[in-house]
N, C-alpha and C positions, 0 to 999 in steps of 0.2 A: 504494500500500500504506500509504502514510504516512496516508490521509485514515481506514481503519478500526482503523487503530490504538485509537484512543480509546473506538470501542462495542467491539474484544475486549476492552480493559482495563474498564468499564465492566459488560459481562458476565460476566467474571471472580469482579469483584469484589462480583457483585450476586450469585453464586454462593456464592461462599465465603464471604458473609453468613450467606446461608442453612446452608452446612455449621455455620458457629461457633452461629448460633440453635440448630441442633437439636441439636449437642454440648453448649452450656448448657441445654437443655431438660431433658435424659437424666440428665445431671449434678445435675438438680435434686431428681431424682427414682430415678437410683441412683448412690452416691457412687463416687465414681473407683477405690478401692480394691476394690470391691465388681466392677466392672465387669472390673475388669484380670485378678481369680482367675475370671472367669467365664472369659475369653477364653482363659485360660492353661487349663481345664480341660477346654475345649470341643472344644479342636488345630482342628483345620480348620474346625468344622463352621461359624464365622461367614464364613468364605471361600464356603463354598457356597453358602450362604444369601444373601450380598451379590450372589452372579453369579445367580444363581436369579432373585433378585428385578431387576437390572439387564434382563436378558433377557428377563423378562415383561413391562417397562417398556416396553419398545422393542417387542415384540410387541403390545401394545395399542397403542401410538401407529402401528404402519406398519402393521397389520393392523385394524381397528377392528370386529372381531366383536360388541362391545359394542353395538354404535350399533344397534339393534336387529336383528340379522341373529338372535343369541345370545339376548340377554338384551334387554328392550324394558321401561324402568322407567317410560311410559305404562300397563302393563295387567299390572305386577306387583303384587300385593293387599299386601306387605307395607309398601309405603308408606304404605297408608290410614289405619291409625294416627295415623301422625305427622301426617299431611296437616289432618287431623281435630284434634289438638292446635293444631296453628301457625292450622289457621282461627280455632276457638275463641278464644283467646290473640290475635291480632289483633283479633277483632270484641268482645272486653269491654276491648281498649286505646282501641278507636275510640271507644266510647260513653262513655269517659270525658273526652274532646276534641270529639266532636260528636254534636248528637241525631240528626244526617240519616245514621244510615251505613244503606247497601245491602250486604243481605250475602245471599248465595244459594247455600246449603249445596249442591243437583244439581251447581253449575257452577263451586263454588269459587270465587264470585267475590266479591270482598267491597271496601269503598270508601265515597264518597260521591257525590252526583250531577253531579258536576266531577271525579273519578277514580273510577279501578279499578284493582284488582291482582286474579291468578288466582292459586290456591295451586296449584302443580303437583304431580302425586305424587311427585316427588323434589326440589322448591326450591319458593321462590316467586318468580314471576316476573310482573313488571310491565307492563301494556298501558297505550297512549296516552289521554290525557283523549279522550272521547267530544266 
């Protein structure tokens, strides 16, 4: 027991980072006094809210409906947009670094002829030099 001692301390603390980040984030952006009359006027309702959202949390991770059973964000149109931006946006950064860039709006693929990246419809995600 003694040897995992140090990764739960370790993830503890790599947690409660995170809690303090997103306490000073909030704070950044509604001040503390402001936040306390909200909570005080709300009664419960941020308690519901907290387990509400806890519980969907855990239902997408142990149930993963997402991963496209539900929802499949390969052959959802609302990406195209952005997909469409972040291409664009990469391929006038390229050309200002090199003249050889390959870029091929069909297949999203955009690069030079020693790399490539694909723009996926929800990220961009990177393939091996050719």
């Amino acid at each position: 027991m003694g040897s995992k001692l140090p990764g739960y301390t370790i993830a503890f603390l790599w947690y409660a980072a995170g809690v303090v980040a997103i306490a000073f984030a909030g704070i950044a952006f509604v001040p503390p006094r402001v936040a306390l009359e909200f909570i005080r006027t709300t009664g419960y309702a941020w308690i519901y809210a907290l387990i509400t959202a806890v519980v969907a949390w855990r239902l997408v991770v142990n149930f993963q409906l997402w991963n496209g059973v539900v929802w499949n964000p390969a052959i959802d149109l609302s990406w195209k947009p952005a997909a469409d931006v972040t291409f664009s946006l990469v391929n006038s950064l390229l050309h200002l670094f090199t003249s050889q860039v390959v870029a091929d709006r069909s297949t999203m693929t955009i690069g030079s002829p020693t790399f490539s990246a694909v723009i996926l419809p929800w990220c961009a995600g990177l393939r091996a030099p050719r």
